[in-house]
C-alpha positions as CSV (number, residue, x, y, z in Angstrom):
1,X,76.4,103.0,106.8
2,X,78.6,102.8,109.9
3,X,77.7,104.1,113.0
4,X,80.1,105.6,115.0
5,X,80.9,105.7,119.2
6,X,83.0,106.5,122.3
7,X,83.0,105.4,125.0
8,X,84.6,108.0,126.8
9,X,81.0,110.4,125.8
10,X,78.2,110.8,124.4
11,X,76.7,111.9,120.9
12,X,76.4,115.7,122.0
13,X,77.8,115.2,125.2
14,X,81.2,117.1,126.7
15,X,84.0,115.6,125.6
16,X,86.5,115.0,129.2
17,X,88.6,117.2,129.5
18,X,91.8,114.1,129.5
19,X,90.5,114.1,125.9
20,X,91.8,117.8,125.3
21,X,95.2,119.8,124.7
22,X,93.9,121.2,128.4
23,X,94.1,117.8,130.0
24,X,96.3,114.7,129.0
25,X,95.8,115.1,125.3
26,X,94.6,111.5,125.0
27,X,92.7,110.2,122.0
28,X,89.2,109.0,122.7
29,X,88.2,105.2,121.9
30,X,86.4,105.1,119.2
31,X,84.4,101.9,117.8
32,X,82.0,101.7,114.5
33,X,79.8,99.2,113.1
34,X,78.4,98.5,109.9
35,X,80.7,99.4,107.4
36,X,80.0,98.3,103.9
37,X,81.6,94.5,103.1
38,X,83.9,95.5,100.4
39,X,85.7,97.9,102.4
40,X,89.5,97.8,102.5
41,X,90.4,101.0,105.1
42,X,88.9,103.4,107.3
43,X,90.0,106.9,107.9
44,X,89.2,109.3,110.7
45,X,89.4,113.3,110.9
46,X,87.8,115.7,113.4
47,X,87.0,119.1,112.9
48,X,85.8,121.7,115.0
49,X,83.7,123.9,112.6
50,X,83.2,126.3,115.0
51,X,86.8,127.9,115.0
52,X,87.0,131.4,115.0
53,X,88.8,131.2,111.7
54,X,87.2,128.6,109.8
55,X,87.0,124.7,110.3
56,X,89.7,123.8,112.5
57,X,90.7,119.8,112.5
58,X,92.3,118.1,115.4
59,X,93.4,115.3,114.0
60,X,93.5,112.9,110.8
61,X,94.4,109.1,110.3
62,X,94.2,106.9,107.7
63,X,95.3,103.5,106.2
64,X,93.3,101.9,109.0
65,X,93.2,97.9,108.2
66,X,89.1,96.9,107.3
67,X,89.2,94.4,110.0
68,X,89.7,97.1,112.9
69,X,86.4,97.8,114.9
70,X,87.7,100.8,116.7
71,X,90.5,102.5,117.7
72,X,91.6,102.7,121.3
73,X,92.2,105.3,123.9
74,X,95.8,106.8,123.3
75,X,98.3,109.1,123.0
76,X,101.0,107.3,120.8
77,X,101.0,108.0,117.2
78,X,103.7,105.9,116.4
79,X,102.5,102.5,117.4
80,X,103.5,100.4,114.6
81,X,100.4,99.4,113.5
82,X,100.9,100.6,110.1
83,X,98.5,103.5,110.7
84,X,99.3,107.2,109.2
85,X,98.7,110.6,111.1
86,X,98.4,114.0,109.0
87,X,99.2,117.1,109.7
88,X,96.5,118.8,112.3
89,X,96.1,122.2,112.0
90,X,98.6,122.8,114.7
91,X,101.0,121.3,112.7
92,X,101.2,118.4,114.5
93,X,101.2,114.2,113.0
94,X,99.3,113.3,116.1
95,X,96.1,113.8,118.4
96,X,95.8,117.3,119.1
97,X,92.3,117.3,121.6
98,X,89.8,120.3,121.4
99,X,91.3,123.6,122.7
100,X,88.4,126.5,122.0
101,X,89.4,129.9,122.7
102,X,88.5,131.0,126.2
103,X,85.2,133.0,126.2
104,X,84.5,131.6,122.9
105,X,81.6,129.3,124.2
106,X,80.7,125.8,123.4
107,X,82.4,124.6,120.7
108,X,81.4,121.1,118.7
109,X,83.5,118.9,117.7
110,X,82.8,116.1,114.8
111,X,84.7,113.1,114.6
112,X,84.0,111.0,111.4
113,X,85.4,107.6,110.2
114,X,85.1,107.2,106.4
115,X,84.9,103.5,105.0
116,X,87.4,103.4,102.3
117,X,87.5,101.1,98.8
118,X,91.2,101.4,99.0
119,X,93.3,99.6,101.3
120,X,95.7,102.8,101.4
121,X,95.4,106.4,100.5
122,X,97.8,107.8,98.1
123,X,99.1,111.0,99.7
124,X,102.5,111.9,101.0
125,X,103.5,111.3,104.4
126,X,104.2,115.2,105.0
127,X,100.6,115.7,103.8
128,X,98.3,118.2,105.8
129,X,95.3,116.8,106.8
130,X,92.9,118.6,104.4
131,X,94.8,116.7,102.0
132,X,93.8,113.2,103.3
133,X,90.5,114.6,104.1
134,X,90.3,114.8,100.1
135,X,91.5,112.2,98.7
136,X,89.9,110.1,101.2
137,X,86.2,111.5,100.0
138,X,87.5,110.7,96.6
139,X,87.3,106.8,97.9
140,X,84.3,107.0,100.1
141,X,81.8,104.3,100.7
142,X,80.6,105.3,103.4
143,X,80.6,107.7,106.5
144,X,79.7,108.4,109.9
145,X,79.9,111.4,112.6
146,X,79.7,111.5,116.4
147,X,79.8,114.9,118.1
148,X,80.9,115.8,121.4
149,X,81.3,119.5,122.9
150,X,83.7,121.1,124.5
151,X,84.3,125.0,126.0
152,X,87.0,126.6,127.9
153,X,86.0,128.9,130.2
Protein backbone atom coordinates (compact mmCIF):
# COMPACT_ATOMS: atom_id res chain seq x y z
CA UNK A 1 0.00 0.00 0.00
CA UNK A 2 1.47 3.50 -0.62
CA UNK A 3 1.68 5.97 1.75
CA UNK A 4 1.09 9.33 0.84
CA UNK A 5 2.77 13.06 2.00
CA UNK A 6 3.25 16.81 1.57
CA UNK A 7 5.43 18.65 2.49
CA UNK A 8 3.72 21.76 2.41
CA UNK A 9 1.30 20.09 5.82
CA UNK A 10 0.46 17.72 7.72
CA UNK A 11 -1.94 14.65 7.87
CA UNK A 12 -4.93 16.67 9.47
CA UNK A 13 -3.13 19.79 9.49
CA UNK A 14 -4.38 23.25 7.59
CA UNK A 15 -3.62 23.19 4.32
CA UNK A 16 -1.59 27.08 3.49
CA UNK A 17 -3.55 29.19 2.29
CA UNK A 18 -0.90 29.53 -1.21
CA UNK A 19 -2.34 26.05 -1.67
CA UNK A 20 -6.06 27.50 -2.13
CA UNK A 21 -8.24 29.41 -4.87
CA UNK A 22 -7.81 32.26 -1.83
CA UNK A 23 -4.11 32.38 -2.14
CA UNK A 24 -1.83 31.58 -5.20
CA UNK A 25 -3.76 28.47 -6.30
CA UNK A 26 -0.61 26.37 -6.22
CA UNK A 27 -0.61 22.58 -6.09
CA UNK A 28 0.95 21.04 -3.09
CA UNK A 29 4.09 18.57 -3.41
CA UNK A 30 3.04 15.49 -3.06
CA UNK A 31 5.42 12.25 -2.67
CA UNK A 32 4.27 8.42 -1.89
CA UNK A 33 6.05 5.33 -1.24
CA UNK A 34 5.34 1.80 -1.52
CA UNK A 35 3.34 1.30 -4.30
CA UNK A 36 2.92 -2.25 -5.43
CA UNK A 37 5.92 -3.55 -8.11
CA UNK A 38 3.71 -4.20 -11.00
CA UNK A 39 2.31 -0.86 -11.15
CA UNK A 40 2.31 1.06 -14.47
CA UNK A 41 0.48 4.68 -13.46
CA UNK A 42 -0.66 6.61 -10.62
CA UNK A 43 -3.55 8.80 -10.52
CA UNK A 44 -4.53 11.57 -8.04
CA UNK A 45 -8.07 13.27 -7.15
CA UNK A 46 -9.09 15.33 -4.15
CA UNK A 47 -12.30 15.77 -2.82
CA UNK A 48 -13.76 17.76 -0.25
CA UNK A 49 -16.60 15.66 1.05
CA UNK A 50 -17.75 18.24 3.15
CA UNK A 51 -19.33 20.46 0.31
CA UNK A 52 -22.52 21.84 0.97
CA UNK A 53 -23.84 20.06 -2.01
CA UNK A 54 -22.17 16.78 -2.00
CA UNK A 55 -18.49 15.74 -2.57
CA UNK A 56 -16.79 18.44 -4.27
CA UNK A 57 -13.27 17.52 -6.05
CA UNK A 58 -10.58 19.94 -6.62
CA UNK A 59 -8.65 18.38 -8.89
CA UNK A 60 -7.86 14.97 -10.89
CA UNK A 61 -4.72 13.68 -12.73
CA UNK A 62 -3.82 10.71 -14.25
CA UNK A 63 -1.46 8.84 -16.60
CA UNK A 64 1.28 9.47 -14.10
CA UNK A 65 4.52 7.37 -15.29
CA UNK A 66 5.22 4.40 -12.34
CA UNK A 67 8.63 5.70 -11.92
CA UNK A 68 7.40 9.23 -10.45
CA UNK A 69 7.74 9.42 -6.54
CA UNK A 70 5.80 12.62 -6.26
CA UNK A 71 4.58 15.36 -7.82
CA UNK A 72 5.93 18.80 -7.23
CA UNK A 73 4.58 22.09 -6.04
CA UNK A 74 2.83 23.93 -9.13
CA UNK A 75 0.58 25.71 -10.81
CA UNK A 76 1.13 24.59 -14.59
CA UNK A 77 -0.99 21.99 -15.90
CA UNK A 78 0.40 21.89 -19.08
CA UNK A 79 3.98 20.89 -18.46
CA UNK A 80 4.63 18.32 -21.05
CA UNK A 81 5.14 15.60 -19.00
CA UNK A 82 2.58 13.60 -20.57
CA UNK A 83 0.36 13.92 -17.57
CA UNK A 84 -3.67 14.48 -18.01
CA UNK A 85 -5.85 16.93 -15.81
CA UNK A 86 -9.90 16.27 -15.65
CA UNK A 87 -12.38 18.40 -15.32
CA UNK A 88 -12.67 19.73 -11.42
CA UNK A 89 -15.90 20.52 -10.45
CA UNK A 90 -15.38 24.12 -11.30
CA UNK A 91 -14.95 23.14 -14.59
CA UNK A 92 -11.55 23.64 -14.72
CA UNK A 93 -8.44 20.95 -16.41
CA UNK A 94 -6.22 22.22 -13.64
CA UNK A 95 -5.53 22.63 -9.78
CA UNK A 96 -8.42 24.34 -8.31
CA UNK A 97 -7.15 24.64 -4.25
CA UNK A 98 -9.85 24.33 -1.41
CA UNK A 99 -12.37 27.34 -1.36
CA UNK A 100 -15.12 26.33 1.55
CA UNK A 101 -17.94 28.66 1.75
CA UNK A 102 -17.42 31.37 4.28
CA UNK A 103 -19.10 30.57 7.69
CA UNK A 104 -19.21 27.01 6.61
CA UNK A 105 -16.49 25.85 9.13
CA UNK A 106 -13.59 23.50 8.73
CA UNK A 107 -13.75 21.78 5.77
CA UNK A 108 -11.38 18.40 4.98
CA UNK A 109 -9.94 17.86 2.22
CA UNK A 110 -8.57 14.18 0.97
CA UNK A 111 -6.05 13.83 -1.53
CA UNK A 112 -5.51 10.19 -2.83
CA UNK A 113 -3.04 8.70 -5.27
CA UNK A 114 -4.34 5.38 -6.75
CA UNK A 115 -1.50 2.88 -8.07
CA UNK A 116 -2.70 1.82 -11.36
CA UNK A 117 -2.11 -1.69 -13.51
CA UNK A 118 -2.49 0.34 -16.57
CA UNK A 119 0.06 2.54 -17.83
CA UNK A 120 -2.88 4.95 -19.18
CA UNK A 121 -6.55 5.35 -18.38
CA UNK A 122 -8.91 5.13 -21.18
CA UNK A 123 -11.13 8.15 -20.92
CA UNK A 124 -11.59 11.14 -23.16
CA UNK A 125 -9.56 14.15 -22.74
CA UNK A 126 -12.88 16.40 -22.15
CA UNK A 127 -13.71 13.83 -19.35
CA UNK A 128 -15.06 15.22 -15.92
CA UNK A 129 -13.16 14.04 -13.19
CA UNK A 130 -15.75 11.70 -11.68
CA UNK A 131 -15.18 9.98 -14.80
CA UNK A 132 -11.40 9.24 -14.25
CA UNK A 133 -12.12 8.82 -10.64
CA UNK A 134 -14.12 5.56 -12.10
CA UNK A 135 -12.35 4.13 -14.37
CA UNK A 136 -9.38 4.56 -12.43
CA UNK A 137 -10.98 2.36 -9.32
CA UNK A 138 -11.74 -0.03 -12.11
CA UNK A 139 -7.64 -0.47 -12.29
CA UNK A 140 -6.77 -0.09 -8.74
CA UNK A 141 -3.95 -1.83 -6.94
CA UNK A 142 -3.64 0.11 -4.51
CA UNK A 143 -4.47 3.50 -2.61
CA UNK A 144 -3.67 6.04 -0.26
CA UNK A 145 -5.20 9.35 1.41
CA UNK A 146 -3.59 12.34 3.25
CA UNK A 147 -6.00 14.93 4.66
CA UNK A 148 -5.43 18.45 5.32
CA UNK A 149 -8.17 21.18 6.43
CA UNK A 150 -8.98 24.15 5.47
CA UNK A 151 -11.91 27.07 6.47
CA UNK A 152 -12.68 30.45 5.23
CA UNK A 153 -13.70 32.63 7.72
Amino acid sequence: MPFLSSSAFANGGPIPKKHTRLGEKIAPALSWSGAPDNVKSFAIVIEDPDAPYGTFRHWGVYNIAPTNNGLQESSDTANGSGLRFSDNNFGNRRYDGPEPPRGHGVHHYHFTVAALDVPNLTVPASAAIEAMWEEAQNQMLAKSSLMGTFQQV
